[in-house]
PAZAPA-4460 file (N, C-alpha, C; in steps of 0.05 Angstrom, whole numbers, plus 32768, in hexadecimal, padded with zeros to 4 digits):
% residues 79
    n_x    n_y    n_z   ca_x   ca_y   ca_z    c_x    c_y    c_z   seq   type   mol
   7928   7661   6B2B   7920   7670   6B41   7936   766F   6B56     1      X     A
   793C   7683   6B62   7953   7682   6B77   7946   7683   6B8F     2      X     A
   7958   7673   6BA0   7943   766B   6BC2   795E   766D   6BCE     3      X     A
   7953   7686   6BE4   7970   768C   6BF5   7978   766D   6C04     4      X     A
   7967   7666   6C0F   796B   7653   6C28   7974   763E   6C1C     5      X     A
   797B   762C   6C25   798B   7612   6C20   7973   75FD   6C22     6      X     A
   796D   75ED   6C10   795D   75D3   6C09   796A   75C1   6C09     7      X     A
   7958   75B1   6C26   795B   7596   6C2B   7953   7580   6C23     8      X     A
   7954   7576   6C0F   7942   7563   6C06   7951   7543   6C0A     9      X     A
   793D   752B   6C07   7946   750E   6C13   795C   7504   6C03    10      X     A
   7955   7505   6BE7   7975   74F8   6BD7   7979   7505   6BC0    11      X     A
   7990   74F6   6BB0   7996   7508   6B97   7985   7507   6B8B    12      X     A
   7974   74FA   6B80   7962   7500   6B6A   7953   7517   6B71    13      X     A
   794B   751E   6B84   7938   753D   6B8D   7946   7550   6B88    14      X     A
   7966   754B   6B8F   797C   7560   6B87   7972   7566   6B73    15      X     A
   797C   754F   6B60   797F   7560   6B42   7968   755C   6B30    16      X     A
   7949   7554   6B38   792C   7566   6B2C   7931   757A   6B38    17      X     A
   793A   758A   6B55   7938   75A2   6B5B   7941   75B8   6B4E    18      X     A
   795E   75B2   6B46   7976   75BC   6B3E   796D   75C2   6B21    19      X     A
   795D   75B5   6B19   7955   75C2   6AFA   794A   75DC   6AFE    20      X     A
   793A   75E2   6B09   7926   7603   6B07   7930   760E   6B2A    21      X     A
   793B   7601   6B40   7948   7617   6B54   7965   7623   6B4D    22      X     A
   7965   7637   6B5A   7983   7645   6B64   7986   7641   6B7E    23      X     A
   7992   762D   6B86   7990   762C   6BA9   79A4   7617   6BAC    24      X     A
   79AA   761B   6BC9   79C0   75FF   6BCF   79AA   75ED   6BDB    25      X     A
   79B2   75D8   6BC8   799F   75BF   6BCE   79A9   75AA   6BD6    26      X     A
   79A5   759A   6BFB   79B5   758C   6BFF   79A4   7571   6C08    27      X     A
   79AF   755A   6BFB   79A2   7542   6BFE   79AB   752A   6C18    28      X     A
   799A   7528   6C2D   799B   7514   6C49   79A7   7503   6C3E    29      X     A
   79A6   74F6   6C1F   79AA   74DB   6C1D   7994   74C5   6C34    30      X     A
   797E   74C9   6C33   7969   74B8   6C48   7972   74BE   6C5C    31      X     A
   7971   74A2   6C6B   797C   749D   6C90   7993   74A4   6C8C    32      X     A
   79A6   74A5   6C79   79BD   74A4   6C7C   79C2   74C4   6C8F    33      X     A
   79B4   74CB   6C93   79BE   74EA   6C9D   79C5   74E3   6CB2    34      X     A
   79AB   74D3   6CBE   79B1   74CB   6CD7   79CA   74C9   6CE5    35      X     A
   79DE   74BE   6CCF   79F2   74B7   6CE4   7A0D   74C4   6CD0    36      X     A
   7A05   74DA   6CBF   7A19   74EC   6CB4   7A13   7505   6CC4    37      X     A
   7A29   7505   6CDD   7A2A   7522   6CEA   7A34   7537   6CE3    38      X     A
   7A48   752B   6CC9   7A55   7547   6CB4   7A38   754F   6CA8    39      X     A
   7A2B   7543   6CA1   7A0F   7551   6C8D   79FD   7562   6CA1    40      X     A
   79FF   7551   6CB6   79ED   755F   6CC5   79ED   7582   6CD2    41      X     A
   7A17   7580   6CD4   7A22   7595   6CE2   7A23   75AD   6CC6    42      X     A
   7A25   75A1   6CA9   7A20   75BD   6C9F   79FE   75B7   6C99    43      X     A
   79F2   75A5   6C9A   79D0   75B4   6C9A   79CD   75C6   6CAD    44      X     A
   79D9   75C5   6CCD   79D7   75DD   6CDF   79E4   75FD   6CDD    45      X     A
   79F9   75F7   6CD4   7A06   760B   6CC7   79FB   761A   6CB2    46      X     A
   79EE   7612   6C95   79DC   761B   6C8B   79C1   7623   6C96    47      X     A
   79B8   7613   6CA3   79A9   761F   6CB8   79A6   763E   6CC3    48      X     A
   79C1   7642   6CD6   79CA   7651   6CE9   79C9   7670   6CCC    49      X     A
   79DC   7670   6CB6   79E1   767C   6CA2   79C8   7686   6C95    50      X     A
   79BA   7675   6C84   79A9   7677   6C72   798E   7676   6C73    51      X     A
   7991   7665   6C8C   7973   7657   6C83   796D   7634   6C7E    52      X     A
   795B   7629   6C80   7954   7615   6C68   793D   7605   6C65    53      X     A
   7936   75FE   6C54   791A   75F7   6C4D   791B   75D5   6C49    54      X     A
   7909   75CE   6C51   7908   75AA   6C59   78F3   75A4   6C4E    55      X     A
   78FB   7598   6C31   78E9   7580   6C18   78F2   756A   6C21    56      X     A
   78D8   755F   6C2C   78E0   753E   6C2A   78C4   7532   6C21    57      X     A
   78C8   7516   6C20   78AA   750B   6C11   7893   750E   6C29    58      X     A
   7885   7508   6C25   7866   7508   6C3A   7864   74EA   6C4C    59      X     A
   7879   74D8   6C42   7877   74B8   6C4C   7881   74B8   6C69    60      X     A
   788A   74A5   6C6E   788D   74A1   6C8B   78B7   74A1   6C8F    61      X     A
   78C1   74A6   6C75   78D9   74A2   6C75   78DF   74C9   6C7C    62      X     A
   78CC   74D4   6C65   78D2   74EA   6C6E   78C7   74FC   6C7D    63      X     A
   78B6   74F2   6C8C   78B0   7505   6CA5   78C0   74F8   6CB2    64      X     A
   78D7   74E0   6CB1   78EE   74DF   6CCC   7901   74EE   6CC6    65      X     A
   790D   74F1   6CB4   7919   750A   6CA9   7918   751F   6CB6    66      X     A
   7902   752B   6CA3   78F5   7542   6CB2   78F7   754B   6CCE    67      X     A
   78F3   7537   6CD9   78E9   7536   6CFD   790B   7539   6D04    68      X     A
   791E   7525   6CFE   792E   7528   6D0A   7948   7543   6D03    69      X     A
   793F   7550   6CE8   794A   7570   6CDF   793C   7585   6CF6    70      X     A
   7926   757D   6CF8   791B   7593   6D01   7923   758B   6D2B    71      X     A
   7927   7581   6D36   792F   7574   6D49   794B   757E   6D50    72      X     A
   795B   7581   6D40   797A   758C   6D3B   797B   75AD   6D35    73      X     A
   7968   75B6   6D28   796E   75D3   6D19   7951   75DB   6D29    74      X     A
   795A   75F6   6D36   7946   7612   6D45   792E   7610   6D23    75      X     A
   791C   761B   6D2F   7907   7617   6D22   7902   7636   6D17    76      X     A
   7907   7646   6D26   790F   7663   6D09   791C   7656   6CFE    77      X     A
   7931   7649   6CFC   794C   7649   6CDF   7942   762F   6CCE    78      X     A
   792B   7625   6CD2   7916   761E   6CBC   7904   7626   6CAE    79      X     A
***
C-alpha cells in the first residue's frame, strides 16, 4: 500500500514489520533518543512542512511521550 505522508514510528523493528506491506518513508525516534537528536527532529519537521506525517507509537506511557513531544514541535495540520 503506498502512504504519501511520512511514518513515524518508535524503533526499528516497527520500521521493518511496516516496511513489509507499506510504500512510505518510514522513520524511527529510536525511543527518547529523539529527544535529544535535533538532526531527527529537524527532518521530522521538514517532512512535516513537505508531506505530511503520521505518528504510530505504542499506547504505553513511553509512547504517548513521544507522541506528545512530536506533536508539541510539528503544527497540527502537518499531522
Amino acid at each position: 500500500m503506498k502512504i504519501k505522508e511520512a511514518i513515524i514510528v518508535e524503533g526499528i523493528y516497527d520500521k521493518m514489520k511496516l516496511e513489509q506491506f507499506l510504500d512510505a518513508i518510514i522513520i524511527p525516534t529510536n525511543g527518547f533518543a529523539l529527544f535529544r537528536d535535533r538532526n531527527r527532529l529537524e527532518m521530522i519537521q521538514k517532512l512535516a512542512k513537505k508531506i505530511g506525517i503520521i505518528i504510530l507509537t505504542d499506547s504505553d506511557r513511553a509512547g504517548f511521550l513521544i507522541r506528545r513531544y512530536i506533536q508539541s514541535c510539528i503544527p497540527a495540520e502537518q499531522i
